[in-house]
N, C-alpha and C positions, 0 to 999 in steps of 0.2 A: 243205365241210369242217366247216361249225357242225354241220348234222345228223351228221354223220357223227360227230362229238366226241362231242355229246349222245346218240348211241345207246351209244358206247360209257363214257361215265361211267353207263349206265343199267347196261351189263353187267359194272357191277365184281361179282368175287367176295363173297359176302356171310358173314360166319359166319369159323371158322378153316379153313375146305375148299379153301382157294387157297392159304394161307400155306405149304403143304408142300413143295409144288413150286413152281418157279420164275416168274415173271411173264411171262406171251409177250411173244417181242421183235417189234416193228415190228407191232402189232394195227393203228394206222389203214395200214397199206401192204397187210396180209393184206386186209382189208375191200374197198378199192379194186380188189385183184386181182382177186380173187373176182365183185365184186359181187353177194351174196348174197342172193337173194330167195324167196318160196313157190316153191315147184315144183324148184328150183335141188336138186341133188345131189351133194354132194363128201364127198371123203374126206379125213379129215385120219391121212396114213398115220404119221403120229409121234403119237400121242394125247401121252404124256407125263400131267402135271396137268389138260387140258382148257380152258386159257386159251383159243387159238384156237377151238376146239371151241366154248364159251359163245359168243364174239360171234359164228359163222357162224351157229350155232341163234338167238341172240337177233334176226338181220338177217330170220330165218324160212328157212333154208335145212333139206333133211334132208343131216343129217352121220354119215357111217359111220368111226367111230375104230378105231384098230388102230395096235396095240402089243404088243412082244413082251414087256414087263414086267407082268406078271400085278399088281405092285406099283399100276403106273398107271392099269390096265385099273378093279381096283378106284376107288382113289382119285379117278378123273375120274365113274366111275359115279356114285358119291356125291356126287360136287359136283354132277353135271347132273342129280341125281335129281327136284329139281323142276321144271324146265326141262321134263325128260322129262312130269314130274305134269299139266304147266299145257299139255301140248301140240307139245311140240317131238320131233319126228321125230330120235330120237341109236341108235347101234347101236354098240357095244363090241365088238371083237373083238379076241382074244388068237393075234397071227400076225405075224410078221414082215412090214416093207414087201415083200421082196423076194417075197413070195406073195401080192400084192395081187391078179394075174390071177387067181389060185385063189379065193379069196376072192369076187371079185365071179362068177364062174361058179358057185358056190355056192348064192349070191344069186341066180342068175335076171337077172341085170345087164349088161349086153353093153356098155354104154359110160355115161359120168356128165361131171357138170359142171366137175370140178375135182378136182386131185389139191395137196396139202401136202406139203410135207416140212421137218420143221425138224428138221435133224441133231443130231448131238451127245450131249452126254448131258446128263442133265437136273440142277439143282443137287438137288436132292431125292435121284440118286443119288448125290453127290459128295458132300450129305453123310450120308449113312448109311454108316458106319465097316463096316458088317456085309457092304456091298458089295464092299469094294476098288477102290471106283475112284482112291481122293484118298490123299495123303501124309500129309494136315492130320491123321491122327486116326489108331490102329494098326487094324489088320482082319485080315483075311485077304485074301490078294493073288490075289483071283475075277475083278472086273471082266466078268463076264459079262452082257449084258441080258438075256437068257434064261438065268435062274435053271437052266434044265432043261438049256440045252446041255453037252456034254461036258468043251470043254476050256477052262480057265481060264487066268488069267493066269502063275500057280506053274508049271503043267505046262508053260508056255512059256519059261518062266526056266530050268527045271531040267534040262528036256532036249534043247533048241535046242541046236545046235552055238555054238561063239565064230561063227562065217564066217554062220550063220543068225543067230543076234541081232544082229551086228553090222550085215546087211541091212537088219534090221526097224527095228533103231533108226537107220538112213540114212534109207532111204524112207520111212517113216509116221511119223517126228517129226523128220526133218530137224536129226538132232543131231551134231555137229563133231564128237564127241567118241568118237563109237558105237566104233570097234575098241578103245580103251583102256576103256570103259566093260564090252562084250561079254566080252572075258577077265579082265575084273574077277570079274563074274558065275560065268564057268565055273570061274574060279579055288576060289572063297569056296562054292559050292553042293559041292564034293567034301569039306570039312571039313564043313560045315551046308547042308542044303539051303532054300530058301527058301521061306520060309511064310508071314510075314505086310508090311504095306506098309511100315512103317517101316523092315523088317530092306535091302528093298531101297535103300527113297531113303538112307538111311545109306552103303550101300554106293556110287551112284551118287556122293553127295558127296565122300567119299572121293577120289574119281577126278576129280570136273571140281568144286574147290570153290563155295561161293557168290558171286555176282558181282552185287548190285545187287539187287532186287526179286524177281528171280523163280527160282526153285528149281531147282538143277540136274537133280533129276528128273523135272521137269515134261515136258519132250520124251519121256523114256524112258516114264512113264506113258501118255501121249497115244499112242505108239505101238504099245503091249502092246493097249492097248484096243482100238487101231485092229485089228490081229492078233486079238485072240480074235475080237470080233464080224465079223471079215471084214469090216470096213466099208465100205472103199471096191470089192470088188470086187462087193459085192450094191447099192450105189448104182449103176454104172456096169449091170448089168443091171435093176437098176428103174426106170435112166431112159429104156432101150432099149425096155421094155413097155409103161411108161406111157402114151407117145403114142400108142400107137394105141388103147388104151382110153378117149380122150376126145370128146365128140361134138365135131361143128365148132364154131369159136367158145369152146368147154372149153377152160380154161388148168391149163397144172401151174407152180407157183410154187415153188422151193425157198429156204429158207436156212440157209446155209453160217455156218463159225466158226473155220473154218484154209484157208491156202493149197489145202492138197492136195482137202481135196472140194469146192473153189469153182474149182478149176483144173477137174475133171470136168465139173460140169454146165457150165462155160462154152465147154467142147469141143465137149461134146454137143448143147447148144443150140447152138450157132454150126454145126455140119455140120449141122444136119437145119432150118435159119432160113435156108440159102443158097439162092437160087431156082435159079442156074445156076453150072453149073462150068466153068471154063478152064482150059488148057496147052498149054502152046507148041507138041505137036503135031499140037496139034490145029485144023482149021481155020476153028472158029466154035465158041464156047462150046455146053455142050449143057444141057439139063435136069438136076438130080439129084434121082437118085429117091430119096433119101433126106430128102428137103426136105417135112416135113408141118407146122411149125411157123410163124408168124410173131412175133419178139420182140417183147414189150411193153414191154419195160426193157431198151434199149441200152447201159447201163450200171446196174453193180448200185444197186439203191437201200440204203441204211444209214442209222441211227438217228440224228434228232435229235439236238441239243444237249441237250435238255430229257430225252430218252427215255436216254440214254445215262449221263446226272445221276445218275436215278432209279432204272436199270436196271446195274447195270456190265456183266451177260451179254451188253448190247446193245452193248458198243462193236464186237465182232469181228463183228456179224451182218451178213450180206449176203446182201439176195435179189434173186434172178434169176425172173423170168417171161416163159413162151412164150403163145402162144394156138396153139390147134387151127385148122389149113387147113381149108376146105371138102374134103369127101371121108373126112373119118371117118365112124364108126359111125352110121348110122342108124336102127337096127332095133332100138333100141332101145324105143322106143312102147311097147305094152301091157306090157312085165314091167317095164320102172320105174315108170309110175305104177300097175298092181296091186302092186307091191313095198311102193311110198310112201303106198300106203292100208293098209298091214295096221297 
């Protein structure tokens, strides 16, 4: 643990290049996962600001980032630019996690050491007003991570049924409130339609007033997000491809920061971490071929006292990691390390 501290007090951010975005949560638990050394290949499919990204490069690992905010894509370039300068193998891409198979096919790359995911959004978007992701500040009501995608958070306000918002704000924000909140919405959008963030949480308050600390449209925001970017149904397919793109021994680590996408990967790990399945009519347990994982955290790990202090992003963090069975990809050899030499 000492080395392990003093590598990472080594890789603090240097300059204003980190202050932007947010501080990675749980760095000495990503470290440990990973165990990151030369030769080692992972992707960290949230790049975000490049926090995690710095300590896997700085452990000597090559790190392939990818992010669908071209915002971030930039901003971590520039932080790792010397990193990049002094020797550290880093590759930026601008793509969605859920295209990661494509991506590393691309690349000439059939399987790697490690896969990231740290969900959510990043504070860096919550706070830029110009986003739409946050309440705290007026904007326009986008909330898009891919600036380039279609449809926005407005276009889901304004033209959702009551019977479809009222779903979205059940399911992806878990809010008591969703049918009086939904015909709030459809009500108030036929006089003015909705255009920027404050015109809504306005409107949400209205409907379910304030109660204590936290903002009555905090659920209804967390679920529009959840909706534009599709989020939980491109986690639940990128956590379905990801395993088999890992060599043996290759772990994918996620962490989570609401119920609903820590409830996923704990499904998904847990069926494909089971060695043999049972039922009653059956009459001897059988194999399941679904089972290519072994857990490394039987229970999620979360953020120090200290880290949690320092960090508030860190109190909801939770990660979960698997390790790769023996019988993944091994044909890997010659195009990852001619990949890892260019």
């Amino acid at each position: 643990m000492i080395a392990l501290q003093t590598t990472m007090n080594a890789l603090e951010p240097t300059g204003d290049a980190g202050r932007e975005y947010h501080a990675p949560v749980l760095p000495q638990e990503v470290l440990q996962a990973f165990a990151p050394v030369a030769g080692k290949c992972i992707v960290d499919c949230t790049l975000g600001g490049g926090g995690h990204t710095e300590l896997l490069l700085g452990a000597g690992a090559r790190v392939i980032g990818i992010d669908q905010d071209p915002e971030a894509i930039a901003h971590a370039s520039a932080r790792l630019a010397q990193r990049v300068a002094s020797g550290g193998k880093f590759e930026a891409i601008h793509s969605s996690f859920g295209d990661v198979p494509e991506v590393l096919a691309r690349m000439g790359l059939v399987g790697v050491d490690g896969f990231l995911l740290d969900l959510g959004v990043s504070s860096h978007q919550l706070d830029t007003p110009e986003r739409g992701f946050s309440f705290q500040k007026q904007g326009p009501l986008d909330m898009r991570m891919n600036p380039g995608a279609l449809v926005t958070a407005a276009d889901l306000v304004n033209t959702a049924s009551a019977e479809q918002l009222e779903r979205m704000f059940r399911e992806y924000g878990e809010e008591p409130q969703a049918r009086r909140i939904a015909q709030k919405l459809v009500k108030e959008r036929l006089v003015r339609p909705f255009k920027r963030t404050l015109e809504l949480a306005d409107a949400v308050e209205a409907v379910s007033p304030r109660r204590g600390r936290t903002h009555p449209a905090t659920r209804v925001f967390q679920a529009l997000r959840i909706a534009v970017n599709r989020e939980l149904d491109v986690l639940e397919q990128t956590l379905e491809s990801l395993g088999h793109l890992l060599l043996a021994g290759g772990r994918l680590a996620v962490i989570t920061f609401h119920s609903l996408e820590d409830r996923i990967v704990k499904q998904s790990f847990q069926r494909r971490a089971t060695p043999t399945l049972d039922r009653p009519e059956w009459p001897a347990p059988r194999a399941n071929p679904e089972c290519i994982f072994r857990k490394v955290t039987s229970k999620p790990l979360i953020a120090t006292e200290v880290e949690q202090r320092a960090n508030a992003r860190s109190r909801s963090a939770k990660l979960r990691v698997v390790e790769r069975l023996p019988g993944g990809p091994h044909a890997l050899g010659a195009a990852r390390h001619a990949s890892t030499a260019r």
